[in-house]
N, C-alpha and C positions, 0 to 999 in steps of 0.2 A: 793442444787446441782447447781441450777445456778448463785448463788455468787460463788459457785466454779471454775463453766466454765469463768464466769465473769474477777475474779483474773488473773486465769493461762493465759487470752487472755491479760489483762494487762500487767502480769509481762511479757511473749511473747516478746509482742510489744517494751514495752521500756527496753529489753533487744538487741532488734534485732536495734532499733535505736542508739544502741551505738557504731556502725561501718555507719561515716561519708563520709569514702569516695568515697560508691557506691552514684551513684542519681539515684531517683527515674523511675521507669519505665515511659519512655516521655520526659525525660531531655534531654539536649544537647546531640546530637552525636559525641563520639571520632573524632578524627581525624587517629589515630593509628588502625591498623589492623590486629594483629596478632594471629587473635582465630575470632570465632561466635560472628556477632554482638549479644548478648544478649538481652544486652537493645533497640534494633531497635525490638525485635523480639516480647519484654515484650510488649513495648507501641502498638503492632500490637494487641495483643489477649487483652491486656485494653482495646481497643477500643472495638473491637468484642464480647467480654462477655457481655460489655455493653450495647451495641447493639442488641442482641441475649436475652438480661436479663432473662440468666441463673438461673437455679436453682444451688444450692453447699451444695454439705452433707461434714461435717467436723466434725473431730473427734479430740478432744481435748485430749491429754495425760499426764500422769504425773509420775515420778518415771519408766515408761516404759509400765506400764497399761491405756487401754484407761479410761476415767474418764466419758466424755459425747458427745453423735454425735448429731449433731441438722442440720435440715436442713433450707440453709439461701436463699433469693432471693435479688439480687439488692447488691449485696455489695460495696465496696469503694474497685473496682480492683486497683487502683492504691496503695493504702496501702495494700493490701493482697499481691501482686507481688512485693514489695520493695525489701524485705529481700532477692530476687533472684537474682538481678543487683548484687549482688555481688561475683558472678560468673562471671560476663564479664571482659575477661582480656584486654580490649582494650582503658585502660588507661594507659596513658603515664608514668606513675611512674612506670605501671609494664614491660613495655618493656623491653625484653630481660631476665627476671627473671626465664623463663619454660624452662625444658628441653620438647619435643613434641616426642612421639609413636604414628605411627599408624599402626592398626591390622584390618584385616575383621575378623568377626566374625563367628559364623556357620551360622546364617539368610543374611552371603552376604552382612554384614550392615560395613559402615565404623565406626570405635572405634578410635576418635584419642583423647589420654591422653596429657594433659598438667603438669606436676609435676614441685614442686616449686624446684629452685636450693639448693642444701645443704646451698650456703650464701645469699640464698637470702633474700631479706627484704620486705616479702609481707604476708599478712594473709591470701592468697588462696593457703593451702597446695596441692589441685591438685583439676580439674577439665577434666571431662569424658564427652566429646559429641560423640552422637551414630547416623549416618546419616544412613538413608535408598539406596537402590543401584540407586537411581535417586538422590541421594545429598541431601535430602531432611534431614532436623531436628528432628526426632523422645524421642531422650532422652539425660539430661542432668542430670550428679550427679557433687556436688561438696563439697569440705571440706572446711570451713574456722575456721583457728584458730585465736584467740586475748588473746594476752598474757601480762598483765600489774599489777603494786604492787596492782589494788584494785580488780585484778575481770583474771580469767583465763576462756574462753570460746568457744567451739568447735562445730560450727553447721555441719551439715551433709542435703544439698538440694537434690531435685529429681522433675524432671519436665519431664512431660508425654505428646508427643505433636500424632498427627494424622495427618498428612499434607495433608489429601481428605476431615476433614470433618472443617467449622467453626461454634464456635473458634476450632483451633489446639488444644489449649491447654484442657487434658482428666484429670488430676490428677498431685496435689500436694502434697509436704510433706516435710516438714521443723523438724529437729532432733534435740534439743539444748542441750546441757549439759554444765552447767554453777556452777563455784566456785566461792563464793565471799568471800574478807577478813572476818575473824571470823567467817565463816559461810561453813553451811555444803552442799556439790554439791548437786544440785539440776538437774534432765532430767523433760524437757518438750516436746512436742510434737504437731503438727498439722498436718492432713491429709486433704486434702479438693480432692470431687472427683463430675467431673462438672458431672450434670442428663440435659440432653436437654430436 
């Protein structure tokens, strides 16, 4: 069982590194600003978790069943948080690419959607942020596809923030489904959910 967990937190990983043009939570800030800073908000709760050195229950999935939950202290937030920058639309190659809705919700909350244009040339088919009626940050979902001759791959994010309590951030979850040449689709999964 835990070369199993072991594997699937491998394959994870250097599957979710193979989308280059996010940086990492902490890196240089855009100069572009057309959506939620993301990554100002990532490197914010990096720190903080660190800080606070959280407990994290995370549940490893596969095929769409969870496989094994273990609970972790002290992680490496900067590599758990990666695979979320790439959500943030506020680089400059994507500028201009979103069509933007916004809607309140029944909770009073603002929902504004970003959806990628029918031509457009980005791998974040759309991105969901849900603000609280003070502006505040509470949820983000987003889609990213990567579509290339060796490997077709569709993640599905979700980040869970708290904006009264630190860190914000309450619960992760990272969704992959992933094809590769010769080979047959494979869904993985990560949930991770902070215990203060």
């Amino acid at each position: 069982m835990k070369k199993t967990f072991q594997l699937l937190l491998a394959g994870l990983v250097l599957s979710l590194s193979a989308c280059d043009d996010a940086p990492a939570p902490g890196g240089v800030k855009s100069e572009v600003q057309q959506a939620f800073d993301v990554n100002g908000l990532l490197a914010q709760e990096v720190d903080a978790l660190a800080k606070q050195e959280v407990t994290v229950k995370k549940t490893v999935s596969k095929g769409g069943a969870a496989e094994e939950t273990k609970t972790f202290k002290n992680l490496n937030w900067v590599e758990e948080l990666a695979p979320f920058s790439d959500a943030d639309l506020n680089k400059p190659a994507l500028v201009g690419l979103f069509n933007v809705e916004e809607t309140t919700n029944s909770a009073r909350q603002t929902v504004r959607r970003y959806t990628a244009k029918e031509d457009a040339d980005t791998y974040v088919e759309e991105a969901v942020y849900t603000f609280n009626p003070e502006g505040q940050l509470v949820q983000l979902d987003a889609i990213i596809r990567q579509d290339n001759v060796l490997f077709n791959t569709l993640k599905q994010l979700h980040l869970k923030f708290d904006p009264t309590a630190i860190p914000r951030l309450q619960r992760y979850r990272l969704d992959e489904t992933q094809k590769l040449l010769f080979m047959d689709q494979e869904m993985y999964g990560v949930t991770g959910e902070i215990i203060k």
